[in-house]
C-alpha positions, 0 to 999 in steps of 0.5 A, spaced: 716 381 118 715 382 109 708 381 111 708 388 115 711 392 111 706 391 104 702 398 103 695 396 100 693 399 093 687 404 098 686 408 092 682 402 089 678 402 095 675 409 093 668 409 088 665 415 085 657 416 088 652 420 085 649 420 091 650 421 099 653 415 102 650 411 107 653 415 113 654 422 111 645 421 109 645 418 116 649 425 119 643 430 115 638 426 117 640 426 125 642 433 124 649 433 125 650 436 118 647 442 119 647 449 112 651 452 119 656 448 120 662 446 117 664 439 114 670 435 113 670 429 109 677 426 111 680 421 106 674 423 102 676 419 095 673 421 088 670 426 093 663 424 092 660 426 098 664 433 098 659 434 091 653 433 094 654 436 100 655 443 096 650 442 091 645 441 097 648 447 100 653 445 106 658 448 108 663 442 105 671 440 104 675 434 104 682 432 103 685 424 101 692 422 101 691 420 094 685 424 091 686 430 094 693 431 097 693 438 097 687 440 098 688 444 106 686 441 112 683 445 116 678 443 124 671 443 122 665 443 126 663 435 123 669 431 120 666 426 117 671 418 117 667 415 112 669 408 110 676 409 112 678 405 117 677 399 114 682 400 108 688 400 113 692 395 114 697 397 119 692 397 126 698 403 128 697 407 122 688 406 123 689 408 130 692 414 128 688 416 122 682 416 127 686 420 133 688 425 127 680 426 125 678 426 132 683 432 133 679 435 127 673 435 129 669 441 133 663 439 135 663 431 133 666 425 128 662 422 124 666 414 123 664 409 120 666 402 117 664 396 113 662 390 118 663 383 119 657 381 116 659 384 109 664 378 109 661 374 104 661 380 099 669 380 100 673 376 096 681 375 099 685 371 103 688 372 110 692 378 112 694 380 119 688 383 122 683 383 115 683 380 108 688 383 101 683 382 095 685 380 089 685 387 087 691 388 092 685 392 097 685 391 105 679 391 108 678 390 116 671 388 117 668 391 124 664 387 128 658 393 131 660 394 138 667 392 136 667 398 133 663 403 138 668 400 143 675 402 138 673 409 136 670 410 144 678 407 146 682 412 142 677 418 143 676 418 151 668 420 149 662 415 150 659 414 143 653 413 140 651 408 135 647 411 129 646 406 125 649 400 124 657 400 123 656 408 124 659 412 130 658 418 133 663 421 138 661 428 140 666 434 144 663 435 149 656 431 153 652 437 152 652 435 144 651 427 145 646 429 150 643 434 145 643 428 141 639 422 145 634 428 146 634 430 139 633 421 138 628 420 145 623 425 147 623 430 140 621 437 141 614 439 139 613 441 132 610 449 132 604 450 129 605 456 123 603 463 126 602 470 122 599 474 128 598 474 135 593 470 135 596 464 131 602 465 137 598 464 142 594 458 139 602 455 137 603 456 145 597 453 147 598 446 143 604 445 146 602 446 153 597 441 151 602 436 148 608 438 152 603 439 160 607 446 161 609 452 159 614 454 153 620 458 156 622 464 151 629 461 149 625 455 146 620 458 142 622 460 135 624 467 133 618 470 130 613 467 135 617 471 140 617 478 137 609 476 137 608 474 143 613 480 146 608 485 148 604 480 152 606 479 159 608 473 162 602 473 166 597 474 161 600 470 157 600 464 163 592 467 163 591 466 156 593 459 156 589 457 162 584 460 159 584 456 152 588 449 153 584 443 154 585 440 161 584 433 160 590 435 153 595 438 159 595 432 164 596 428 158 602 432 156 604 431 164 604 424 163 607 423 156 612 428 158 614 425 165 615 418 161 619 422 156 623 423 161 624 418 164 626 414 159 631 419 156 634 419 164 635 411 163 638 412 156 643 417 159 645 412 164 646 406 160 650 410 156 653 414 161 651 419 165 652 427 165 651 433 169 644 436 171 647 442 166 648 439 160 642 436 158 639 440 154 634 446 156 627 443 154 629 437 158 632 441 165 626 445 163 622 438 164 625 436 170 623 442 174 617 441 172 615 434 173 620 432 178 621 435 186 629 434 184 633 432 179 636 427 184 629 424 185 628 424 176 635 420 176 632 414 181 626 414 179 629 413 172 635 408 175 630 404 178 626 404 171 633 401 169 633 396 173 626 393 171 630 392 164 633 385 167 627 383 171 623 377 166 616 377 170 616 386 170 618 385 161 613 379 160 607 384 164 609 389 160 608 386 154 602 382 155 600 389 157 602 392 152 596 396 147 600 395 141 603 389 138 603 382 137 605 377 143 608 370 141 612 365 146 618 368 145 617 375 144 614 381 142 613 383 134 611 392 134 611 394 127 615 402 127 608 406 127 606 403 133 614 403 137 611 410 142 605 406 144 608 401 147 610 402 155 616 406 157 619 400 160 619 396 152 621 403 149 627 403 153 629 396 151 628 398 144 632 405 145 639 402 149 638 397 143 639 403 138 644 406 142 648 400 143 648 398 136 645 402 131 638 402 128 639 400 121 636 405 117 630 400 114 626 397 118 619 395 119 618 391 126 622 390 132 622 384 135 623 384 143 624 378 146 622 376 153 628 372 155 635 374 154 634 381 152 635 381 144 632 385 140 631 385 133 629 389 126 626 387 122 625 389 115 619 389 111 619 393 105 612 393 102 609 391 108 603 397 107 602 394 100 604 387 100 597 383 104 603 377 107 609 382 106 616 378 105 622 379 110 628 382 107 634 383 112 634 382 120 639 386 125 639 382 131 643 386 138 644 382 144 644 387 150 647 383 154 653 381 150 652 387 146 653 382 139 650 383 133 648 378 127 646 379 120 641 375 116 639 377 109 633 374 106 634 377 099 636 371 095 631 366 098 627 362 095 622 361 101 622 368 105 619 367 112 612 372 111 607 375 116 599 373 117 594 378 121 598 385 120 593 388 124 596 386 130 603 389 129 599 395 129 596 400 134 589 400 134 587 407 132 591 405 125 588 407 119 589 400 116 587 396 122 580 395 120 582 393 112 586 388 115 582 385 120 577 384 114 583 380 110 584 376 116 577 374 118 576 372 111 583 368 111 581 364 116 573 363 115 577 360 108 580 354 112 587 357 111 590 359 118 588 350 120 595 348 119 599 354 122 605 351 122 605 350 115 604 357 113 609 361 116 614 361 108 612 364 101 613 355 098 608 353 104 602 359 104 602 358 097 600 351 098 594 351 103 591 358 099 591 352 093 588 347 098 583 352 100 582 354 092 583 361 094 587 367 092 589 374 093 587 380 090 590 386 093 588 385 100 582 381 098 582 374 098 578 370 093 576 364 090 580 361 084 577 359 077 577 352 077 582 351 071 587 356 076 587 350 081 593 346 079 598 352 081 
């Protein structure tokens, strides 16, 4: 009973930034901070988020128990729960800071919190449900679905993972469907105009890309006052007249797949009405599908293929893109939208269940048991046999997660044959091509199972007498043989 009743040191937890913290990046990124929206930082610490926030132009306020206790705290449109989870000790208390946010929130809350894989860095004993650090903090790590599942049980709304250890929980289904849309089947840039010709030109790039017509509501402001003139049906002419049939009817499909996809995402994360999906995407179903009813079975059954083994295993072996091994599908980021609808919705529900992590340079899909990770590369482009950094594993199944950081290693796991990773049409793919053709005309590919670590690599390039240089391999003098 003394156990429940300690107060933890919270104030302590508090570290001043000089720059946006991970969630509150994420939020400016996926466009929920927006410069028209008000934003509430609550429990806000040293304020540093606040700052920035105002210095890039936001409208930004926040408030702390301990920091900024009388600052007024009013709704705002995004309420920002930034490592504030964690730091309670007492769950009931944890439970109502969340409801108060949420209750705060107009259009969506932005809760994040530390993760059990950070354990390592926290230092402390038991204590209740978390751990009390020398410092007398509490820190309560979260498991990634533990919490999507806690804010979705206290707010009554589905959730969406924006990256690891980062939750978004909307108002209302139209602004989390406007999300997945935004995240899926993303709007098409617009060309610049200046004039009515560059107008009608913008029009037609986007029939092209998107296989239909513009309405007027998603065309930008300026474009529509210089296409107001126009009547629809000669604007209709003019397009017809001037867009690339073969363009249009690819538009069609890629739409149509887009779609689908979307559709499939809605449904594993749960499914609204034909309403309150976004204007482009109700304008897409008209277009491409007989019904909404038929573009929600199709995408159903699209689903379902996710469980199938032989339809997945098919689906990779077919795929244009990526490097197929026994176990799995290796797809560098560049590459992710080439590969079959199918493999794409694998990779988004698992994006969507537990975040993508915000650096990442190839997914691994594997054929069985439906776990998907991402990997982070970070000289990929630069390094000719790049080294892995980290590892983010989901299992779709159990909706788990795992951690793996290969910072301090001495012997890090790196990649052979880049180009495969790639799409064929990728600039880079022919320079790689070439560094692997000489890799294995030079003997060093012979003993495949010793070349997947940095300490083994080095070795077979000493036993071929071989170095690198850039994305050129040469020969080694003869005094630089001994390593």
């Amino acid at each position: 009973m003394e156990q429940q009743a300690w107060n933890s040191d919270r104030r302590l937890t508090a570290i001043s930034r000089t720059s946006l913290s991970v969630p509150a990046r994420q939020a400016v990124i996926d466009r929920q901070v927006l410069p028209g929206r008000t934003v509430l930082d609550y429990g806000c610490g040293r304020g540093g988020d606040v700052g920035t926030l105002q210095r890039l132009d936001y409208r930004a306020v926040g408030w702390d128990p301990f920091y900024l206790p009388e600052a007024r705290l009013e709704p705002a449109d995004v309420v920002l729960l930034t490592y504030v989870l964690n730091v309670i000790e007492d769950p009931q208390e944890r439970r109502k800071t969340l409801k108060a946010a949420w209750e705060l929130a107009g259009t969506v809350l932005v809760a994040s919190a530390r993760l059990t894989w950070e354990r390592s860095k926290v230092r402390g004993e038991a204590f209740g449900d978390g751990l009390l650090t020398s410092r007398q903090t509490f820190q309560h790590l979260f498991g990634a679905s533990e919490l999507r599942n806690y804010v979705e049980e206290v707010t009554g709304v589905r959730t969406v993972s924006a990256a690891p250890g980062i939750v978004y929980a909307f108002k209302d289904e139209t602004a989390r469907l406007s999300y997945l849309a935004q995240r899926i089947v993303p709007d098409a840039e617009w060309l610049a105009t200046e004039d009515t010709t560059s107008a009608i030109a913008a029009v037609v790039d986007y029939v092209e890309r998107r296989g239909r017509l513009p309405r007027m509501e998603e065309v930008p402001q300026p474009m529509a006052e210089l296409l107001g003139y126009l009547r629809p049906n000669e604007l209709r002419r003019l397009v017809r007249d001037s867009a690339e049939q073969a363009k249009v009817e690819e538009g069609c499909k890629r739409t149509t797949l887009n779609t689908l996809l979307f559709l499939a995402v809605e449904l594993f994360n749960g499914r609204g009405p034909f309403s309150s999906l976004p204007l482009s995407v109700q304008l897409d179903v008209r277009a491409f599908f007989t019904s909404y009813k038929e573009a929600c079975q199709r995408s159903d059954r699209l689903l379902l293929k996710l469980r199938d083994d032989t339809y997945l295993r098919g689906a990779m072996n077919a795929s244009s893109v990526g490097k197929l091994t026994p176990t799995a599908l290796y797809v560098h980021q560049r590459a992710l939208d080439r590969m079959p609808t199918i493999l794409r919705l694998y990779e988004h529900c698992a994006s969507i269940a537990a975040g993508r992590p915000q650096d990442w340079t190839v997914a691994k899909l594997r054929h069985q048991g439906r776990a998907l990770s991402w990997l982070d590369y970070p000289d990929f482009d630069g390094d000719p046999h790049p080294r892995i950094l980290s590892s983010y594993q989901v299992d779709l199944k159990t909706l788990e997660t795992s951690h793996t950081s290969y910072a301090e290693s001495k012997n890090r796991p790196l990649l052979h044959r880049k180009h495969e990773f790639l799409a064929p049409d990728d600039p880079d793919v022919e320079r790689y091509k070439r560094l692997t053709a000489a890799e294995v005309k030079a003997g060093l590919y012979e003993h495949p199972h010793l070349i997947g670590t940095e300490n083994g690599w080095e070795a077979e390039l000493l036993r071929c007498g071989r170095k690198l240089r850039g994305h050129r391999l040469v020969r080694r003098a003869p005094h630089d043989r001994s390593g």
